[in-house]
PDB file with SEQRES, HELIX, SHEET and CRYST1 records, atoms N, CA, C and O in Angstrom:
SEQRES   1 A   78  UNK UNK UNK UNK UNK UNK UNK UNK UNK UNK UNK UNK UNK          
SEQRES   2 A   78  UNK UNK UNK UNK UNK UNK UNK UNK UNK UNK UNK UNK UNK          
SEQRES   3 A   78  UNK UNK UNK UNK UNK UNK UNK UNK UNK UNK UNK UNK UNK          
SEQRES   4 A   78  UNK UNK UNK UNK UNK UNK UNK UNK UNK UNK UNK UNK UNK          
SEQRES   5 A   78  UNK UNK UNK UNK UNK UNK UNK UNK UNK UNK UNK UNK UNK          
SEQRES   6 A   78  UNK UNK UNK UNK UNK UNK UNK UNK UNK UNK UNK UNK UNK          
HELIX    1 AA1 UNK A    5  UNK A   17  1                                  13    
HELIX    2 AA2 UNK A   21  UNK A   24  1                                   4    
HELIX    3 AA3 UNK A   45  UNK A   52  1                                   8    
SHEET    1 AA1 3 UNK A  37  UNK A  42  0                                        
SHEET    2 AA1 3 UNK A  30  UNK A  34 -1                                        
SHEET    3 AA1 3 UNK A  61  UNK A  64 -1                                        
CRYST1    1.000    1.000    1.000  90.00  90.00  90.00 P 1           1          
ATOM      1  N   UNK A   1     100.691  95.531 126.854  1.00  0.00           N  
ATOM      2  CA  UNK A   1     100.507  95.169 125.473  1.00  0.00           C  
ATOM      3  C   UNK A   1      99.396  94.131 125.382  1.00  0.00           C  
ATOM      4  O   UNK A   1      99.333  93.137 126.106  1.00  0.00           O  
ATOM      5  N   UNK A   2      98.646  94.407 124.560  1.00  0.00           N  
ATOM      6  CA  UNK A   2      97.406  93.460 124.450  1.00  0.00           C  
ATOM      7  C   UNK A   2      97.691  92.211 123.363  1.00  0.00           C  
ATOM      8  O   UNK A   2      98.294  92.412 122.309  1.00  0.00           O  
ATOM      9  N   UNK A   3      97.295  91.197 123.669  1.00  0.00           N  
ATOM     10  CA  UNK A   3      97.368  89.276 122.665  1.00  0.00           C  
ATOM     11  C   UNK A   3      96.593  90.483 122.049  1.00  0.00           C  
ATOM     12  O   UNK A   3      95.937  91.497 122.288  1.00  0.00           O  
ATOM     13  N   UNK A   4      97.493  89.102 120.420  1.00  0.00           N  
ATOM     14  CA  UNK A   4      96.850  89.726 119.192  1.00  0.00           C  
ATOM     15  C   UNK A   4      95.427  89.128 119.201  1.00  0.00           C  
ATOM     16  O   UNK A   4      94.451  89.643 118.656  1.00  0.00           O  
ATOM     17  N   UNK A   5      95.442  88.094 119.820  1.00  0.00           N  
ATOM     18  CA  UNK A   5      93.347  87.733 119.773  1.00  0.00           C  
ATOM     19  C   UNK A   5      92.531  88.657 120.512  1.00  0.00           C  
ATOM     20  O   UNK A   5      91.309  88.801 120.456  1.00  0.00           O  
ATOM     21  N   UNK A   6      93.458  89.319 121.279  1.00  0.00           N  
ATOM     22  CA  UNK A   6      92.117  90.087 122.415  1.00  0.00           C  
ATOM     23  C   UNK A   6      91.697  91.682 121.466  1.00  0.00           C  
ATOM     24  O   UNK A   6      90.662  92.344 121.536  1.00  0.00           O  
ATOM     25  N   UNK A   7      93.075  91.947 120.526  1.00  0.00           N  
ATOM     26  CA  UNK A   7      92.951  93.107 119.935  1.00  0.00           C  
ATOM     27  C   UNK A   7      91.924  92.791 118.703  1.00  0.00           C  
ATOM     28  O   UNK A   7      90.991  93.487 118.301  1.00  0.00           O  
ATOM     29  N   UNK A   8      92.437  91.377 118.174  1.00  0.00           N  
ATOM     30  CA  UNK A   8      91.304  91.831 116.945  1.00  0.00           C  
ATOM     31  C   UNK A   8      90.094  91.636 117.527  1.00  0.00           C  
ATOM     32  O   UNK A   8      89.324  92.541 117.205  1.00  0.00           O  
ATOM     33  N   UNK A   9      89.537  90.721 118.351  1.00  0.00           N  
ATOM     34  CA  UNK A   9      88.222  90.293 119.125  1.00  0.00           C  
ATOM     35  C   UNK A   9      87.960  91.776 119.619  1.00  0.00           C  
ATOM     36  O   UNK A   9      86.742  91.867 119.462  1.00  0.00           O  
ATOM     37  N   UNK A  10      88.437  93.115 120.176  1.00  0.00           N  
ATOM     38  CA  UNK A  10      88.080  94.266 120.506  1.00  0.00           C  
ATOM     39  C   UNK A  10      87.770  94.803 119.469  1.00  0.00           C  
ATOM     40  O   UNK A  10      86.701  95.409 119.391  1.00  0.00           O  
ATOM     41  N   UNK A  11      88.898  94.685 118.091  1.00  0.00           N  
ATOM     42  CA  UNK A  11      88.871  95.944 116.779  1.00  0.00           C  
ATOM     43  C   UNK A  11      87.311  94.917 116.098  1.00  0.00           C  
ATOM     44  O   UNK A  11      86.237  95.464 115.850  1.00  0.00           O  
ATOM     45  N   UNK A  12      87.537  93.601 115.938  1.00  0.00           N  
ATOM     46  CA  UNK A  12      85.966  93.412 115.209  1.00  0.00           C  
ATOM     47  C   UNK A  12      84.789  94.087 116.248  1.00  0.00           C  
ATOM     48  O   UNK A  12      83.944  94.809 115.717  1.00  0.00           O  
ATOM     49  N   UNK A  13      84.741  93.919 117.334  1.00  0.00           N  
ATOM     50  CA  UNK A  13      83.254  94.621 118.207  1.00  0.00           C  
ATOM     51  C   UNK A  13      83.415  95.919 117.836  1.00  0.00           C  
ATOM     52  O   UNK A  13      82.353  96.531 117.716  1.00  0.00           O  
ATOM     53  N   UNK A  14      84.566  96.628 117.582  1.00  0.00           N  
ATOM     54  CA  UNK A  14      84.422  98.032 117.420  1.00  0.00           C  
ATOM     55  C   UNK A  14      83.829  98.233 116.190  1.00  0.00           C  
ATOM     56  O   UNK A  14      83.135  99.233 116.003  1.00  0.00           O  
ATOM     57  N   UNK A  15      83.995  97.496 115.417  1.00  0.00           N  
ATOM     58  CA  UNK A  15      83.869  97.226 114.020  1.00  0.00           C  
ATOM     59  C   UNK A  15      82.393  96.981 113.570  1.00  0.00           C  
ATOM     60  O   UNK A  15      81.974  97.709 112.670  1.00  0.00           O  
ATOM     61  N   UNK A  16      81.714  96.213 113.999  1.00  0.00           N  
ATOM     62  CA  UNK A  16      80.818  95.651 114.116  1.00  0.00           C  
ATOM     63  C   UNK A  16      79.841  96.715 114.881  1.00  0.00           C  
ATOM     64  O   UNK A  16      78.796  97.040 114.315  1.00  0.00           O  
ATOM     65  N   UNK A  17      80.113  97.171 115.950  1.00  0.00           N  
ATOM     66  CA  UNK A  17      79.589  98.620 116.393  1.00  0.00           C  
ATOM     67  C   UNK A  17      79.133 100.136 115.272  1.00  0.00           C  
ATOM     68  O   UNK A  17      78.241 100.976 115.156  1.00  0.00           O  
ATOM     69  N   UNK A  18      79.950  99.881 114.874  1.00  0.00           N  
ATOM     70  CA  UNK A  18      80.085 100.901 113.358  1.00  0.00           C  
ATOM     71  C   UNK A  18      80.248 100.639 112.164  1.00  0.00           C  
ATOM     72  O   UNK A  18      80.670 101.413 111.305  1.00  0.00           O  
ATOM     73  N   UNK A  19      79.740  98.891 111.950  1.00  0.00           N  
ATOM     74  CA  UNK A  19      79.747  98.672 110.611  1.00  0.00           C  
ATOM     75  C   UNK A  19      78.496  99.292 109.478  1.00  0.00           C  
ATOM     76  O   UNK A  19      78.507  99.004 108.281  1.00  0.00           O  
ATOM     77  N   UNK A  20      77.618 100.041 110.022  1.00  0.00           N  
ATOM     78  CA  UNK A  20      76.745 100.421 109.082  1.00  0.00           C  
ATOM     79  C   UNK A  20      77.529 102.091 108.733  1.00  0.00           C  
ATOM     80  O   UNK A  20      77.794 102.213 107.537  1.00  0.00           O  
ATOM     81  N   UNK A  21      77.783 102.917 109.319  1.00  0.00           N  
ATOM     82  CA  UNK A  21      78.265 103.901 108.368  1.00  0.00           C  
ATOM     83  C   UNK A  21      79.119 103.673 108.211  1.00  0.00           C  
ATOM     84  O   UNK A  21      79.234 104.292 107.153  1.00  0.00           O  
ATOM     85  N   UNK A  22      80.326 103.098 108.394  1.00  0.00           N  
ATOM     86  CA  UNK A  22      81.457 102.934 108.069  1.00  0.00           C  
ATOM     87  C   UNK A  22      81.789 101.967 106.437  1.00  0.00           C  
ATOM     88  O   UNK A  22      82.790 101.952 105.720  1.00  0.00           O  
ATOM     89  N   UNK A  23      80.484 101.261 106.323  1.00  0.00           N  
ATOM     90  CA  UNK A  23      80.527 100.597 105.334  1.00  0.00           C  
ATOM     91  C   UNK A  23      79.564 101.316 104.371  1.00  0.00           C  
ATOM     92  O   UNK A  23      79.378 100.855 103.245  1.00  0.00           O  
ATOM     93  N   UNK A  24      78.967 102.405 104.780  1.00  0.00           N  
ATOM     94  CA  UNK A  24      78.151 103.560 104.091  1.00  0.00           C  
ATOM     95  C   UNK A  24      78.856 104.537 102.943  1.00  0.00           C  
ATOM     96  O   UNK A  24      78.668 104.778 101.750  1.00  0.00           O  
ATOM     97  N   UNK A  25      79.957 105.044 104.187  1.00  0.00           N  
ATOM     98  CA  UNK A  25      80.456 105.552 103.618  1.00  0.00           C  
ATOM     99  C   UNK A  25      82.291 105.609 103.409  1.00  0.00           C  
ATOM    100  O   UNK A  25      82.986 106.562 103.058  1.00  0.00           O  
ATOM    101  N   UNK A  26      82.665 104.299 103.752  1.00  0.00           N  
ATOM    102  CA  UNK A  26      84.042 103.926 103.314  1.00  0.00           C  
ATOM    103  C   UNK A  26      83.736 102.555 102.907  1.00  0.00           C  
ATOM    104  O   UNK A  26      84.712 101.861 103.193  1.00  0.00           O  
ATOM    105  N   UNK A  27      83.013 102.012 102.484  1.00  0.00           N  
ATOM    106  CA  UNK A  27      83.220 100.989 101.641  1.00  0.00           C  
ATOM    107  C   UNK A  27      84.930 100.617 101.020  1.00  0.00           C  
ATOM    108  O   UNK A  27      85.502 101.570 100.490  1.00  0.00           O  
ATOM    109  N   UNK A  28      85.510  99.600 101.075  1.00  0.00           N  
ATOM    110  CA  UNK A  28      86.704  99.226 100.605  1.00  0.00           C  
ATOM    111  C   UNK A  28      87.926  99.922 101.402  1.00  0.00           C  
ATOM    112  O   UNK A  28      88.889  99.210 101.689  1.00  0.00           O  
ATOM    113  N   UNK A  29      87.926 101.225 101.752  1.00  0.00           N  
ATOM    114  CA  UNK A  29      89.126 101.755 102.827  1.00  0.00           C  
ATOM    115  C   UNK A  29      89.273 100.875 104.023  1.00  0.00           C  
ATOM    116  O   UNK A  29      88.506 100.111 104.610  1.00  0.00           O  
ATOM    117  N   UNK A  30      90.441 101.217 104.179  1.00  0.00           N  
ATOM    118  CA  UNK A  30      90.941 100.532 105.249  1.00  0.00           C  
ATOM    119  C   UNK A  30      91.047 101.665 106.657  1.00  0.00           C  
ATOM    120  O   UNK A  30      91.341 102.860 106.686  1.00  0.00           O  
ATOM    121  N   UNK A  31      90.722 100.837 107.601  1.00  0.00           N  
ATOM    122  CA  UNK A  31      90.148 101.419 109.054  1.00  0.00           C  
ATOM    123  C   UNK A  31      91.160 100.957 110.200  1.00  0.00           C  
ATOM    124  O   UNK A  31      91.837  99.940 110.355  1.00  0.00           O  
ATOM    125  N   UNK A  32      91.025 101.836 110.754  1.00  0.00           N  
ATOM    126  CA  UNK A  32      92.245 101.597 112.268  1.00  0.00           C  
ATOM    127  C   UNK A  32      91.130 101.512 113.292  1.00  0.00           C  
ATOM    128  O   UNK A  32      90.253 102.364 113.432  1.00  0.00           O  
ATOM    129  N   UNK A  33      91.283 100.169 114.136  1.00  0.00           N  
ATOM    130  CA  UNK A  33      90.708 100.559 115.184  1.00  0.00           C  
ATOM    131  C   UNK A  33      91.367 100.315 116.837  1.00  0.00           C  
ATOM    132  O   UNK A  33      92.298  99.548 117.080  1.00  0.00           O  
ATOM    133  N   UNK A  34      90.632 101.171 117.878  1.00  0.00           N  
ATOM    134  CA  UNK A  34      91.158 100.946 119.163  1.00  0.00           C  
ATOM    135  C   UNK A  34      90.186 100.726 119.972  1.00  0.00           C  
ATOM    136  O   UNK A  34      89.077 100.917 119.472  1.00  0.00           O  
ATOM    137  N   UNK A  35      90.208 100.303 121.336  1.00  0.00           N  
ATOM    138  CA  UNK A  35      89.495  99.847 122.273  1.00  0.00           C  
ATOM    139  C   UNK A  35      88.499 101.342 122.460  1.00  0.00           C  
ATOM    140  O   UNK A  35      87.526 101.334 123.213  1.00  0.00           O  
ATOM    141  N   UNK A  36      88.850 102.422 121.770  1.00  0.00           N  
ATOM    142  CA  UNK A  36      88.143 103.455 122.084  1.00  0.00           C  
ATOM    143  C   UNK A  36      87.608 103.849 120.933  1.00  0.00           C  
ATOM    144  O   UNK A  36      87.322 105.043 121.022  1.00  0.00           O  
ATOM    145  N   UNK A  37      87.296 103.332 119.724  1.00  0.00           N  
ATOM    146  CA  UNK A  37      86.751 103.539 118.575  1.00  0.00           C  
ATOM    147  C   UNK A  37      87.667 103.357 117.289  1.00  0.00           C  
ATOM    148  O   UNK A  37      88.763 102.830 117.098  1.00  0.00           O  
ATOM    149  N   UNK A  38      86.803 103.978 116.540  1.00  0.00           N  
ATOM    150  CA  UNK A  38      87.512 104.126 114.999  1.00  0.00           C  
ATOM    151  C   UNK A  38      88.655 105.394 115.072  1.00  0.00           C  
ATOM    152  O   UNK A  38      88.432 106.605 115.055  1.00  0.00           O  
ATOM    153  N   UNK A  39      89.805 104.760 115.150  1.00  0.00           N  
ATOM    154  CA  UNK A  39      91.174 105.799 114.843  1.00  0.00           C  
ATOM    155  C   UNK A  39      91.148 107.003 113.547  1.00  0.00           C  
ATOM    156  O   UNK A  39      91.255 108.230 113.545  1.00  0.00           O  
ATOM    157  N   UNK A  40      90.951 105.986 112.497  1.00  0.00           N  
ATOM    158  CA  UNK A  40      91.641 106.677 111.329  1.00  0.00           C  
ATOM    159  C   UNK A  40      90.732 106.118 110.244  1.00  0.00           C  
ATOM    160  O   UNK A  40      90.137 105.044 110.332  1.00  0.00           O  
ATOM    161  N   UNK A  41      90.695 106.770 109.439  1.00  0.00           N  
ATOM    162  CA  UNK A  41      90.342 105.864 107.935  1.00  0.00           C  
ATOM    163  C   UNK A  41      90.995 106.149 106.626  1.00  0.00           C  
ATOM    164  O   UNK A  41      91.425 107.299 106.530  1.00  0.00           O  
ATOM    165  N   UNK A  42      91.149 105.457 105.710  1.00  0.00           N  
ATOM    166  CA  UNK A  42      92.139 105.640 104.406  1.00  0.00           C  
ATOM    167  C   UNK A  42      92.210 104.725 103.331  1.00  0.00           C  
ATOM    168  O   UNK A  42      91.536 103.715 103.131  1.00  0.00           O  
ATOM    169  N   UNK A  43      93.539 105.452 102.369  1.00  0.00           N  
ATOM    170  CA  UNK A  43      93.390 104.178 101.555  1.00  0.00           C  
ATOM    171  C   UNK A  43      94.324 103.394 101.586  1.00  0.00           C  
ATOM    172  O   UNK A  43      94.213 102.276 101.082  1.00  0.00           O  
ATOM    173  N   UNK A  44      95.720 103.906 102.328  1.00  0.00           N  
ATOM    174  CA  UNK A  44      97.279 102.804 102.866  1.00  0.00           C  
ATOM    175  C   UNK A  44      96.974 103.027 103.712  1.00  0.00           C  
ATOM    176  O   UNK A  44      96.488 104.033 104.229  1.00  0.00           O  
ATOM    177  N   UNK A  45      97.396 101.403 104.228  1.00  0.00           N  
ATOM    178  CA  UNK A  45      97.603 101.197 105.980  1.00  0.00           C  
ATOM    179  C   UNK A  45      98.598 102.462 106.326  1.00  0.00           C  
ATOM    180  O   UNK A  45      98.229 103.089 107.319  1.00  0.00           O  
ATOM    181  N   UNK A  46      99.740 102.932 105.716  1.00  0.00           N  
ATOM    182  CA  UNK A  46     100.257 103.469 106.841  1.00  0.00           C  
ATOM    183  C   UNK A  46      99.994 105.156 106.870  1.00  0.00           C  
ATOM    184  O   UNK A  46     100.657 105.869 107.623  1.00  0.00           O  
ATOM    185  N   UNK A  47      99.199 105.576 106.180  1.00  0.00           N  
ATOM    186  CA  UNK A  47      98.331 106.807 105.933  1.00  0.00           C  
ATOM    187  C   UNK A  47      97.489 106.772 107.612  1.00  0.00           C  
ATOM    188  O   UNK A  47      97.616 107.544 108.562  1.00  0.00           O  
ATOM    189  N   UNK A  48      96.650 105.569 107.449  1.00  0.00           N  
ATOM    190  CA  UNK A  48      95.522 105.047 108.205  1.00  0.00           C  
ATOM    191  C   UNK A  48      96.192 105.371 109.498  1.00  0.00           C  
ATOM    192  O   UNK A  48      95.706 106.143 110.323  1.00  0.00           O  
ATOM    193  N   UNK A  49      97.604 104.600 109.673  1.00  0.00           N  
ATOM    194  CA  UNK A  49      98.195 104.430 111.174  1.00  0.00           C  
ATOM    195  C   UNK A  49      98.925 105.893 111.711  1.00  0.00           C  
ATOM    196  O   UNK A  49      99.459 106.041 112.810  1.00  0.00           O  
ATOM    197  N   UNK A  50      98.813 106.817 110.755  1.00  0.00           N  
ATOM    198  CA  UNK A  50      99.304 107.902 110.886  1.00  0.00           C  
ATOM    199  C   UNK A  50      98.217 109.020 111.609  1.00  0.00           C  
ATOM    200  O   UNK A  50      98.515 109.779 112.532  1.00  0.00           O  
ATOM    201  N   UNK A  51      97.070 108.931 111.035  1.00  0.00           N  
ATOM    202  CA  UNK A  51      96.164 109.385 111.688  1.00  0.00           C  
ATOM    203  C   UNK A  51      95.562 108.842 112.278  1.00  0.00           C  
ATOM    204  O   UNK A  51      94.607 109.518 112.661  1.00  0.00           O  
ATOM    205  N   UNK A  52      95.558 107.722 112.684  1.00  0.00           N  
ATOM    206  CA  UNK A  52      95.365 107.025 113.987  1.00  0.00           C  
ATOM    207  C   UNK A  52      96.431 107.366 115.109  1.00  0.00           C  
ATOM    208  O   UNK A  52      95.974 107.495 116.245  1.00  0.00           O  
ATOM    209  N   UNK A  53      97.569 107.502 114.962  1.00  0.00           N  
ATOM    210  CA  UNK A  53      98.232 107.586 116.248  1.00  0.00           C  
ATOM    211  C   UNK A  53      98.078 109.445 116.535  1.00  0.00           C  
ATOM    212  O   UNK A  53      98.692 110.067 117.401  1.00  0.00           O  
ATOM    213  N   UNK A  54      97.613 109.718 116.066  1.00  0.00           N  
ATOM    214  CA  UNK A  54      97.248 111.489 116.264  1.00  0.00           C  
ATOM    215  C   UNK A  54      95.705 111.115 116.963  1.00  0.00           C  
ATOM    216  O   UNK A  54      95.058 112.161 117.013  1.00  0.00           O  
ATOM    217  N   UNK A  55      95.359 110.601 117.207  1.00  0.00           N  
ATOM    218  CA  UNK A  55      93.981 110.371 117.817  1.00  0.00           C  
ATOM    219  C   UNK A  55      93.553 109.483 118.741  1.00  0.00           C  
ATOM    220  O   UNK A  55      92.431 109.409 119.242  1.00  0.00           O  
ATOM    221  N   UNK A  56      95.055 108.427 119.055  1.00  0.00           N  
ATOM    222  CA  UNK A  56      94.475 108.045 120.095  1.00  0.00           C  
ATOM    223  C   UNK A  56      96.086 107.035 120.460  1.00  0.00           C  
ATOM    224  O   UNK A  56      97.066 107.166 119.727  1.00  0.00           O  
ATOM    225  N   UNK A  57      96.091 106.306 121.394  1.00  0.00           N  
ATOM    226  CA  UNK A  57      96.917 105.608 121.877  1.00  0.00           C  
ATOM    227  C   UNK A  57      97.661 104.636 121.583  1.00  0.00           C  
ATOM    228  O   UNK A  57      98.866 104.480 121.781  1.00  0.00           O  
ATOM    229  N   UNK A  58      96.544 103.664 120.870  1.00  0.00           N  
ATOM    230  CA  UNK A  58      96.603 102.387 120.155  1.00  0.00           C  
ATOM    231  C   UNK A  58      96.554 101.249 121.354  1.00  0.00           C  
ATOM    232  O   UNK A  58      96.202 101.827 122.382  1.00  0.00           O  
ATOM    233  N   UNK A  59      96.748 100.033 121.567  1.00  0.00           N  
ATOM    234  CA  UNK A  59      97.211  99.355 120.027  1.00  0.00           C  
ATOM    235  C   UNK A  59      95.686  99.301 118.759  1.00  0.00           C  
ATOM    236  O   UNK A  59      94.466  99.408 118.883  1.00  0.00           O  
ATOM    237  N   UNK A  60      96.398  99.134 117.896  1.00  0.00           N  
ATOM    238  CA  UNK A  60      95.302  99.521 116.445  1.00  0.00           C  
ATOM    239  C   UNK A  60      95.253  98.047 115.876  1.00  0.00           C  
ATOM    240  O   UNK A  60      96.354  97.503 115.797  1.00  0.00           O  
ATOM    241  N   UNK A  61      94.377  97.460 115.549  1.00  0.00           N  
ATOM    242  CA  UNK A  61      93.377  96.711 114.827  1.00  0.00           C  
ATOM    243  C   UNK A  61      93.539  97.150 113.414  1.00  0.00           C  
ATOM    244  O   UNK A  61      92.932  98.169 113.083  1.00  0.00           O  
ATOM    245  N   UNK A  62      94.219  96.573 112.592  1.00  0.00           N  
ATOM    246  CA  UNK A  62      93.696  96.973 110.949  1.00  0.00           C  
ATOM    247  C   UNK A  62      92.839  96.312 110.056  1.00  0.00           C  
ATOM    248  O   UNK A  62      92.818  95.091 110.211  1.00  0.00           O  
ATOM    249  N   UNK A  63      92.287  96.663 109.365  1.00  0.00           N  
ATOM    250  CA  UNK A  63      90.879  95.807 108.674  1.00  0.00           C  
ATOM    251  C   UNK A  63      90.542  96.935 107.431  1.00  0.00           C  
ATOM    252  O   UNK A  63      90.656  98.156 107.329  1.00  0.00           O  
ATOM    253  N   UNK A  64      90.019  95.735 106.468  1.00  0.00           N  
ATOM    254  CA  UNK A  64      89.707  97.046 105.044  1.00  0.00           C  
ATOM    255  C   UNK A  64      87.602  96.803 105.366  1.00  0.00           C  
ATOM    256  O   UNK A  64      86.931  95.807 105.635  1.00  0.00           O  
ATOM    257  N   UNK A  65      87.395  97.647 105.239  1.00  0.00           N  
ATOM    258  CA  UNK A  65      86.064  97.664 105.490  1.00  0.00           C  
ATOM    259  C   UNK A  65      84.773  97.033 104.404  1.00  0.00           C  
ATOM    260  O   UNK A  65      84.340  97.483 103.344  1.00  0.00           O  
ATOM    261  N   UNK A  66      84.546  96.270 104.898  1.00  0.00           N  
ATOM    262  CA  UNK A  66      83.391  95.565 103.564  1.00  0.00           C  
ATOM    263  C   UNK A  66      83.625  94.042 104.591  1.00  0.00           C  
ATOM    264  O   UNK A  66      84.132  93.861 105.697  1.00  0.00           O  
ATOM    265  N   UNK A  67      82.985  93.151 103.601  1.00  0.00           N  
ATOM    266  CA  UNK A  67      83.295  91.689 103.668  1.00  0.00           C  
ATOM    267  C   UNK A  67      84.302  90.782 103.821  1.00  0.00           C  
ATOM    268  O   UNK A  67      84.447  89.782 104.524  1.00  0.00           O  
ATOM    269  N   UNK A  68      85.219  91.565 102.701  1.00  0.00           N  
ATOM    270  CA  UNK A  68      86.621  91.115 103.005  1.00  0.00           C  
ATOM    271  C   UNK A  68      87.655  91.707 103.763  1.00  0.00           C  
ATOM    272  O   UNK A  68      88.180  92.683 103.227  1.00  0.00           O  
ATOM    273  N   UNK A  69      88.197  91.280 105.164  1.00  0.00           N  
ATOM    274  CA  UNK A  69      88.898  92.172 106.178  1.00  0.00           C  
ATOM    275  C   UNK A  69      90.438  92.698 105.304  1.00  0.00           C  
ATOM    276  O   UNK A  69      90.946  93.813 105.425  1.00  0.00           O  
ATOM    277  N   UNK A  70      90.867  91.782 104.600  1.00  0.00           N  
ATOM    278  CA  UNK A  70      92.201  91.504 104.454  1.00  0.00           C  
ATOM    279  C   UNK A  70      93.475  93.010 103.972  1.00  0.00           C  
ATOM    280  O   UNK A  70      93.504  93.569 102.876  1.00  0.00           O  
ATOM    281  N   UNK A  71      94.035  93.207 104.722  1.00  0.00           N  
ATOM    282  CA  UNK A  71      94.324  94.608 104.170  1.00  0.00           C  
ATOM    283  C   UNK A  71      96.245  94.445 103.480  1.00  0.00           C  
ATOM    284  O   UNK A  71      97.136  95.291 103.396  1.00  0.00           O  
ATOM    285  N   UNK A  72      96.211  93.130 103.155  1.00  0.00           N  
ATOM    286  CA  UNK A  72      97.273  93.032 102.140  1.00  0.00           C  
ATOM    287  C   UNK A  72      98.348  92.155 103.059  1.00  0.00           C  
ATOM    288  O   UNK A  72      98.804  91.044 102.790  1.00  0.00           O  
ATOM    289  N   UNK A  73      98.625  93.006 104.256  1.00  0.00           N  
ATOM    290  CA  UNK A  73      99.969  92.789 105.243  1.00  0.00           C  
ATOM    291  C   UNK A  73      99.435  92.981 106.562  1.00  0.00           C  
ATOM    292  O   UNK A  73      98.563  93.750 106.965  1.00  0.00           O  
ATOM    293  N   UNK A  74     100.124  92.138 107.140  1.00  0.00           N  
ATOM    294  CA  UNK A  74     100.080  92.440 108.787  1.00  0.00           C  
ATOM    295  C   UNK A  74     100.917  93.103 109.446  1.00  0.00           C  
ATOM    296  O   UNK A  74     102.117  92.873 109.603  1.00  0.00           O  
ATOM    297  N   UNK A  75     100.152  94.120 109.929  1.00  0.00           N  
ATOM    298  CA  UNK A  75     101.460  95.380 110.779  1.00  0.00           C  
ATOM    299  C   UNK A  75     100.688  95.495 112.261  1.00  0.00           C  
ATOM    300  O   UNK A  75      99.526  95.815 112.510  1.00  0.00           O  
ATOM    301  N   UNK A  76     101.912  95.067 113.251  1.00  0.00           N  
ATOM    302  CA  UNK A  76     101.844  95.325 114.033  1.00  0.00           C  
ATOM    303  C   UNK A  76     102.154  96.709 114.632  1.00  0.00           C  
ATOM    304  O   UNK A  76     103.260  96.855 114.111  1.00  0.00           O  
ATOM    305  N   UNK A  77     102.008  97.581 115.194  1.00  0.00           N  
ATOM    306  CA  UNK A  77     102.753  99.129 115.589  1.00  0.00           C  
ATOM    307  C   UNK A  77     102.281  99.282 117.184  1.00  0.00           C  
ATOM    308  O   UNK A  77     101.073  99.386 117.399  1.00  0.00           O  
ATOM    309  N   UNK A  78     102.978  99.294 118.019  1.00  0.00           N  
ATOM    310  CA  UNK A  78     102.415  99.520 119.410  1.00  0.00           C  
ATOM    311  C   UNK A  78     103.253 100.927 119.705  1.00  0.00           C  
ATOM    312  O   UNK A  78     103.111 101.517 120.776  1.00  0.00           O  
TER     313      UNK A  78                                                      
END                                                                             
């Protein structure tokens, strides 16, 4: 199980890796991410975490895409 600092410090580089289309073309959705990319994208976290765990392992990073990360609640799901 990965510290929650090492996951978001991974999900922002992933983030940050793909912040130009991702903010192209999901502006305001909220994004799953894993040490192996962008999971999922949507407009509820648990939409997001649904097709994220069909695509990859986790643990998942949640973040709404733009400026402001904040995606309401903190959910952990391992």
């Amino acid at each position: 199980m990965e510290e929650p600092k090492s996951l978001a410090k991974v999900g922002e580089s992933v983030y940050q890796s793909n912040k130009d289309w991702l903010e192209k073309e999901y502006m305001g959705k909220i994004v799953a991410l894993s040490k192996d990319g962008v999971a999922g994208v949507g407009n509820e976290i648990l939409e997001v975490y649904d097709k994220a765990k069909k695509k990859s392992r986790g643990p998942f990073y949640f973040r709404r895409v733009g400026p402001n990360p904040s995606v309401g609640f903190l959910l952990v799901l391992f």
